[in-house]
Backbone bond lengths (Angstrom), bond angles and torsions (degrees), N, CA, C in turn:
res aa  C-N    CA-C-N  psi(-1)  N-CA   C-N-CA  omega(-1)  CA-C   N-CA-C  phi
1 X - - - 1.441 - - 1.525 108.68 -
2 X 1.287 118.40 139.70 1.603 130.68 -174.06 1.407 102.66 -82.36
3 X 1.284 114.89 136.00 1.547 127.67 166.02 1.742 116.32 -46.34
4 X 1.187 107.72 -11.65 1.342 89.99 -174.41 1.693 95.87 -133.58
5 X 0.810 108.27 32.62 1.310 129.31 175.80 1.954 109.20 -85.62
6 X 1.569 102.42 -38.41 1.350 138.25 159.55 1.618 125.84 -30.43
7 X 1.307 147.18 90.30 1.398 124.32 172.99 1.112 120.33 -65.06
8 X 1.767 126.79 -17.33 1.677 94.87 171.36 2.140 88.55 -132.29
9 X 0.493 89.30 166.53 1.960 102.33 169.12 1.473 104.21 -106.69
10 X 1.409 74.02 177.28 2.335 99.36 -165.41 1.358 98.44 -67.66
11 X 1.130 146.18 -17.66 1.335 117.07 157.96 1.866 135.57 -74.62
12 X 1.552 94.47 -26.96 1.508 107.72 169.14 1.447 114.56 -57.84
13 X 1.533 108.14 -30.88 1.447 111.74 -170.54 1.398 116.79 -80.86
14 X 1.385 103.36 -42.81 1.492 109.10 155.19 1.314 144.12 -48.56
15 X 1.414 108.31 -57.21 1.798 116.45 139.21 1.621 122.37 -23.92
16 X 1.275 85.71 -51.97 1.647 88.71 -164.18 2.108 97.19 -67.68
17 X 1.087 102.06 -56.68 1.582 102.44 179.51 1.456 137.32 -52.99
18 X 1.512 93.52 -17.38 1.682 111.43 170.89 1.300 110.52 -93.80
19 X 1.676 123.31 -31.26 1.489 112.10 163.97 1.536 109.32 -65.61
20 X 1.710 109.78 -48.29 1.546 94.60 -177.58 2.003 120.09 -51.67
21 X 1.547 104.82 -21.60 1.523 86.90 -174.65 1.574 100.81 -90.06
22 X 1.421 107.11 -13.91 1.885 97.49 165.83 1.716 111.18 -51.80
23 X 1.108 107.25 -42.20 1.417 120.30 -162.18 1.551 106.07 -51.47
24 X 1.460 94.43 -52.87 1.367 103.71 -141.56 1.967 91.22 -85.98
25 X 1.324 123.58 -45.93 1.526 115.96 149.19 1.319 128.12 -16.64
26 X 1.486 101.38 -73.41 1.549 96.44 152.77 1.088 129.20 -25.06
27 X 1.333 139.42 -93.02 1.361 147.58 -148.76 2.098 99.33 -63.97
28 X 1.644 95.03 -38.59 1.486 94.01 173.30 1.788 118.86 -58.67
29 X 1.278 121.53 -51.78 1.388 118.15 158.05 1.150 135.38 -52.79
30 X 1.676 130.26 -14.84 1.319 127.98 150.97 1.960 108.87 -74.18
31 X 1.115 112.26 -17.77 1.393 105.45 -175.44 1.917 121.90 -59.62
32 X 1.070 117.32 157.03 1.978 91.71 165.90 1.725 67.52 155.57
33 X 1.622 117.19 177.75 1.102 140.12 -159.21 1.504 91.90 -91.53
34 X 1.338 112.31 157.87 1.578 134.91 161.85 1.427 135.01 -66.47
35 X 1.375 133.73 172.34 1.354 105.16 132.41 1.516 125.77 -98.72
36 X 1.237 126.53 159.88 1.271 150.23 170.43 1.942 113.36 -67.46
37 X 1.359 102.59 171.35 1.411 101.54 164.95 1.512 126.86 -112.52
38 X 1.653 96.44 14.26 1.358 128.01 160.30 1.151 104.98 -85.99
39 X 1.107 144.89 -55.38 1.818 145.35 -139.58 1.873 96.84 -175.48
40 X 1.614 79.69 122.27 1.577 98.26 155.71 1.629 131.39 -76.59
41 X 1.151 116.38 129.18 1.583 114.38 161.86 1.516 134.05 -132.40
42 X 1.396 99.05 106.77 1.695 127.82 -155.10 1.632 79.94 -52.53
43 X 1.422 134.55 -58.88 1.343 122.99 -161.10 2.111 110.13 -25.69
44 X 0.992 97.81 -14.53 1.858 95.66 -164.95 1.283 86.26 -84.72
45 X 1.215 147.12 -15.52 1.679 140.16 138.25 1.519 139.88 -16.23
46 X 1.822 87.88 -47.24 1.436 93.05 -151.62 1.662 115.17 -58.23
47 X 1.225 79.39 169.62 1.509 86.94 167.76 1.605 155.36 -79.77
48 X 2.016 81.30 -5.26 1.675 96.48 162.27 1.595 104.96 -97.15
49 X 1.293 130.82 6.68 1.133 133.65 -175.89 1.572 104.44 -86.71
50 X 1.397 110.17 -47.76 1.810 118.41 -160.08 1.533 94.27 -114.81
51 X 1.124 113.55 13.97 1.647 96.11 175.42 1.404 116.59 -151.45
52 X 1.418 123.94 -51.76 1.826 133.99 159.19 2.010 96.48 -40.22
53 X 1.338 89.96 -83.50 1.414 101.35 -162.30 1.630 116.33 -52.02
54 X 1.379 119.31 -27.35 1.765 102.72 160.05 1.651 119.97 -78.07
55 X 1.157 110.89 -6.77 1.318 95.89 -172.40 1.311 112.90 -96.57
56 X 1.473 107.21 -17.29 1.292 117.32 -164.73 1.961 92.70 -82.87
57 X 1.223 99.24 -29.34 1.550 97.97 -178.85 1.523 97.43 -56.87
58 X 1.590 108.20 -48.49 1.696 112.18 -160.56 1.193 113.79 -46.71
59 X 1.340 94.77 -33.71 2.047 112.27 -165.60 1.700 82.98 -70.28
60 X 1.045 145.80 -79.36 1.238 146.26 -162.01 1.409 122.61 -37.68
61 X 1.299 102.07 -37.03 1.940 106.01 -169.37 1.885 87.65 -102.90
62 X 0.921 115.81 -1.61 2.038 113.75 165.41 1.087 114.23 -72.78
63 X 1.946 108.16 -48.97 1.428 123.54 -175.77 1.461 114.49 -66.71
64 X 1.589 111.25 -47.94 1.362 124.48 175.76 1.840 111.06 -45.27
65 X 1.392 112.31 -51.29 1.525 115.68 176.89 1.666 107.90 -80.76
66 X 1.516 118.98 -9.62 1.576 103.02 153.48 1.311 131.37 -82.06
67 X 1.027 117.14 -14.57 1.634 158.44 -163.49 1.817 82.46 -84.07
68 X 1.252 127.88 -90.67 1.533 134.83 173.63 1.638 128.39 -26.48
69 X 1.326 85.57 -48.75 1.642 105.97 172.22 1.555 129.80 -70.86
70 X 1.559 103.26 -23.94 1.404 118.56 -154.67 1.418 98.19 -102.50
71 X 1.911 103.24 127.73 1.070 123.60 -145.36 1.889 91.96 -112.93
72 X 1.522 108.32 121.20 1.678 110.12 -175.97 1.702 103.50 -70.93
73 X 0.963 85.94 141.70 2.016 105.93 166.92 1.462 103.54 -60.14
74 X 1.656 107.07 131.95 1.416 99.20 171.38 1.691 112.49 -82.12
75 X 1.092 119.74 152.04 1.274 124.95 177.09 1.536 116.47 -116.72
């Protein structure tokens, strides 16, 4: 099979795999326990919960659609 036979090349793929592990970081840093209707826990507050961890997702699904978009150099 011809290289350009290909819709995206080794850099798209790469892109694409570093947004997916942005992604998936993300969603891991919003993760952590709840509160109950026994006991509250303010930690579901924090601030790597509602603010690090979505953006860092954001950065990921930006990269992922640059990753799609991004057109290889012919060589």
């Amino acid at each position: 099979m011809d290289k350009r036979d290909l819709a995206f090349g080794r850099m798209n793929f790469i892109l694409l795999a570093i947004g997916m592990a942005l992604v998936i970081i993300g969603f891991i840093l919003m993760g952590g326990s709840g509160s109950t209707d026994e006991a509250y826990n303010p930690d579901i507050f924090s601030p790597m919960r509602i603010k690090v961890a979505p953006v860092v997702c954001l950065v990921g699904f930006v990269s992922m659609i640059y990753a799609v978009v991004h057109k290889p150099k012919d060589e």
